[in-house]
C-alpha positions in Angstrom: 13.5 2.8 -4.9 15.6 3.5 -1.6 13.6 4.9 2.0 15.1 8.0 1.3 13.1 8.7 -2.1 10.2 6.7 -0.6 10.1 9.5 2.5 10.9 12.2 0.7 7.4 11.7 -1.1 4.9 11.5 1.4 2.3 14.1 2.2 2.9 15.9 5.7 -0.5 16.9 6.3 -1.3 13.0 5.5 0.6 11.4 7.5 -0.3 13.4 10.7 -3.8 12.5 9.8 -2.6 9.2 10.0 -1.0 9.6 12.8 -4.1 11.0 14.5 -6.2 8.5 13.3 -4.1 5.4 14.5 -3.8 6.8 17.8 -7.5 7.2 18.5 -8.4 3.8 17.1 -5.4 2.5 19.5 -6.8 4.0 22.5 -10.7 3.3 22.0 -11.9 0.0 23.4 -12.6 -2.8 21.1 -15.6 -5.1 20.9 -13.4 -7.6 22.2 -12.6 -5.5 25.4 -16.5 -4.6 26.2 -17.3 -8.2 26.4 -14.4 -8.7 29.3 -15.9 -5.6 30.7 -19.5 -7.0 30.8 -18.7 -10.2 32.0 -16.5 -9.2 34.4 -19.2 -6.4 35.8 -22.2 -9.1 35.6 -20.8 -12.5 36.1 -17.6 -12.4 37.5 -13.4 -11.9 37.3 -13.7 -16.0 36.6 -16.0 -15.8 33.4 -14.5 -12.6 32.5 -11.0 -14.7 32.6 -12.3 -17.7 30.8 -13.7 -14.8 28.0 -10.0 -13.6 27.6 -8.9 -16.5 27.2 -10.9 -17.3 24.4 -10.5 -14.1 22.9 -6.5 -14.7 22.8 -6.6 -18.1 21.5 -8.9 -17.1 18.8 -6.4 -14.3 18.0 -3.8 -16.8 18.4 -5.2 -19.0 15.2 -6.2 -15.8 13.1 -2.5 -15.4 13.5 -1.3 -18.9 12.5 -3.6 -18.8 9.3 -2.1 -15.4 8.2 1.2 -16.8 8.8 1.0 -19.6 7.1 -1.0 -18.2 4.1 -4.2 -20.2 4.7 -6.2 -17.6 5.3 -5.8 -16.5 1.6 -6.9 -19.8 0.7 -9.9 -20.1 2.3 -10.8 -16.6 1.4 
């Protein structure tokens, strides 16, 4: 099946809703982001630092487990 035919079959009204959707989840603050938020507001820019960083090398493995297919695995 070529992008052309693959195109030509999707729903209009769909795919905006889609669109839509992904934009509002993309611009709404994770649970990730409220926890550098409240540290940074109640302990400090230093913990709230040290709670990014942990966020981003815990993103940083998820990503080497889906990469390498591990996380199927364990699943």
């Amino acid at each position: 099946m070529t992008w052309a035919q693959l195109l030509g079959s999707v729903n209009w009204d769909t795919y905006w809703l889609y669109v839509l959707a992904e934009a509002a989840l993309s611009l709404s603050p994770g649970p990730a982001v409220m926890l550098v938020l409240a540290y940074g507001i109640t302990q400090g820019a230093r913990r709230a630092t040290w709670a990014s960083l942990g966020i981003l090398s815990a993103n940083a493995l998820y990503f080497a487990l889906s990469a390498t297919a591990l996380g199927a695995v364990l699943m």
